[in-house]
N, C-alpha and C positions, 0 to 999 in steps of 0.2 A: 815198191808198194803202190797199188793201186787209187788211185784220188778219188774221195767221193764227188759224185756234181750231181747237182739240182739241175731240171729242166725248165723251170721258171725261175723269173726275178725279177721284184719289185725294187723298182730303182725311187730311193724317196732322196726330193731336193725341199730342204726347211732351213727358211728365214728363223729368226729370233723372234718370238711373239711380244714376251715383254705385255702380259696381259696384264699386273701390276707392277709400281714399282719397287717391288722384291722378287720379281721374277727374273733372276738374274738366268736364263736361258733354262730357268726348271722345266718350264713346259715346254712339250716335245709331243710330236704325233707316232715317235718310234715304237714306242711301248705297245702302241695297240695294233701296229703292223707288223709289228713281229707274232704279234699274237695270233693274226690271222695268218702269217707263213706255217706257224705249228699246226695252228687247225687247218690248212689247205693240206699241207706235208708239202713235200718234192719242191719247197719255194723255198730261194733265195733274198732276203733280206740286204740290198747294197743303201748306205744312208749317205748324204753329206748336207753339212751348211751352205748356205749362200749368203752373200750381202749385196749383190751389186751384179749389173750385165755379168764382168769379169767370171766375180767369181762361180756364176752360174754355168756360164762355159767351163770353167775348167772342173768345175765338180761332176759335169755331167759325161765329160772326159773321162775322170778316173771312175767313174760308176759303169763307164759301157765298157768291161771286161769280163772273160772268157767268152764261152760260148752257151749261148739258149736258146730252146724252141719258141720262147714267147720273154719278154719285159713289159712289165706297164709302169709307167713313168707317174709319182705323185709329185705334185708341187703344194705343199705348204707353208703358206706365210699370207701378210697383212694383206687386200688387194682395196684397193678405190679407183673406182672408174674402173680405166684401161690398162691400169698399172698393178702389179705383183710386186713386193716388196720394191717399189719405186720405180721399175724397170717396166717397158709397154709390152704389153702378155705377145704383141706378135712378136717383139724379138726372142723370148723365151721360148714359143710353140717353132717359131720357123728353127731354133737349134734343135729343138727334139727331131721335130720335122727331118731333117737333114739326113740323122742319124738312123732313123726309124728301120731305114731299111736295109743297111749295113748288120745295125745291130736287134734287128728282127722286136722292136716297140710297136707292139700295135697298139694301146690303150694312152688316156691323157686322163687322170682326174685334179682340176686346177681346186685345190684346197683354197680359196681365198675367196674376200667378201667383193661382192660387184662384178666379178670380171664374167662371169656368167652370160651376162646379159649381149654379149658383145659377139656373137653366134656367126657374123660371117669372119671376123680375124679367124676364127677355128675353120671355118669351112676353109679359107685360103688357105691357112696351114698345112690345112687336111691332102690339099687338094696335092694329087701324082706324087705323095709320101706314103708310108708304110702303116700309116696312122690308121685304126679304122674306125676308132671312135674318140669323143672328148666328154667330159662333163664339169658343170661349174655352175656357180650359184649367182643370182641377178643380186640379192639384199646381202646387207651387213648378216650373216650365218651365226646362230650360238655355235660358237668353239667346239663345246664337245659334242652338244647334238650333232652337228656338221661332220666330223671327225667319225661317228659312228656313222654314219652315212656311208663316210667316203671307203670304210672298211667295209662296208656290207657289197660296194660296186667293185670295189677289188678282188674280193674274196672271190667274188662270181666269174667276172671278167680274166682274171690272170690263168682262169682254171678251164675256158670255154674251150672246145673242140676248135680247131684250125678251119673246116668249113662252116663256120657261124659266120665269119668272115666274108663269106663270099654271096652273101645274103642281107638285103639291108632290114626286112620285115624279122631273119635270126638274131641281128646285131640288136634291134627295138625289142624282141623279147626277153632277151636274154639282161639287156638292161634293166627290164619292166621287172623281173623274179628278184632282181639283186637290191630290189626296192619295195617287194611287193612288204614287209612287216611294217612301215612305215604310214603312220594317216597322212593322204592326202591335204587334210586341212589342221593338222600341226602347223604353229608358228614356230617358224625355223628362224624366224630373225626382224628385221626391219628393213626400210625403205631409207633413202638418202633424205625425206622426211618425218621420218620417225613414225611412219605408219606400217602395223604388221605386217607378213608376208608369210603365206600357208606357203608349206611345202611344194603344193603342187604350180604355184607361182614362181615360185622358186629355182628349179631343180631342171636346169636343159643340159641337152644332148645332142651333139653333131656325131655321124656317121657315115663313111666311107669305103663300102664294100672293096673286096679286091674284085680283080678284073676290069679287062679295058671296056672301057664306056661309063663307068659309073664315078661319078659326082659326089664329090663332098655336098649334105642336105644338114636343115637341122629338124631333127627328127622327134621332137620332143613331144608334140603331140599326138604320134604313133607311141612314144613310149608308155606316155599315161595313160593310151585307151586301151595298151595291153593289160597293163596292171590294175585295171577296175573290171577285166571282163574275168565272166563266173568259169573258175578253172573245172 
């Protein structure tokens, strides 16, 4: 009997949020990624926990199987500073990194608060991996606004043609569309002192065309002048 397979897959890696204390692991970012697997079609939905460096290696382990034409990798959990559910985001991005190009990862959306801001760990990441883009937020993110976000850049990204890639002005577009329903000047969260932060404060982007000569850059202010220009 013949096996069905998908040509995409969203590989999501989630911490425990623990947004009250009765949140005994209720909240989850699954629900809305699978949601966008149905309305993409042809995508794969692979999920695991993490708690710790360890266990994030080995989850990401069991999520890189069979074979795809494309993976974008979510990380969801708690983030301050430099750190993702306590672990420093280069050690997490340099495991994707690793992997990227064995198991054909081009996409990175770092679900978590702060780590955004930290635009050259991603470039180094980025940089002679299979990665061609990242994204992530500088302020503490509302939960679920953040989360519908991060579903609108997947939905787009996981579904792009394979020569978008090889274009860093396609990779800023194609980012720019998968943002365009959102206001620039939404407060999407706060600052490490409790002062607002619009969207468009917010909300960067590293990217990594293929082909030799090109440079992990962070591109975020190409992204937002595509998505303000009259289509």
């Amino acid at each position: 009997m013949s096996k069905y397979r998908s040509s995409r897959a969203i590989l999501v890696l989630e911490a425990p949020w623990e947004l009250d204390e009765d949140d005994a692991n209720r909240s989850s970012v699954l629900p809305f990624i699978e949601g966008v697997a149905k309305l993409t079609g042809d995508t794969e939905v692979h999920y695991a926990n993490f708690y710790d460096k360890k266990s994030f290696n080995k989850a990401l382990d069991c999520l890189c199987k069979g074979d795809f034409e494309n993976r974008t990798v979510y990380i969801a959990a708690h983030g301050f500073k430099n750190k993702v559910a306590g672990v420093p985001l280069i050690d997490l991005l340099v495991q994707v990194g690793e992997k990227s190009k064995k198991h054909r990862i081009t996409g990175v959306v770092l679900g978590s608060c702060f780590v955004g801001e930290h635009t050259v760990a991603m470039e180094v990441c980025l940089e002679e991996s299979g990665l061609r883009w990242c994204a992530g937020y500088t302020p503490a993110a509302n939960w679920l606004d953040a989360t519908l976000i991060d579903c609108a850049l997947i939905a787009r990204m996981s579904a792009v043609e394979e020569s978008v890639f090889y274009d860093r002005e396609l990779i800023a577009s194609e980012l720019a569309e998968s943002i365009r329903l959102f206001a620039d000047d939404y407060i999407i969260g706060i600052d490490y002192e409790d002062n607002d932060v619009r969207l468009c404060d917010a909300l960067r982007f590293v990217a990594q065309p293929c082909g030799r000569g090109h440079r992990a850059r962070d591109i975020t202010e190409m992204v937002w002048r595509f998505k303000n220009e009259e289509i």
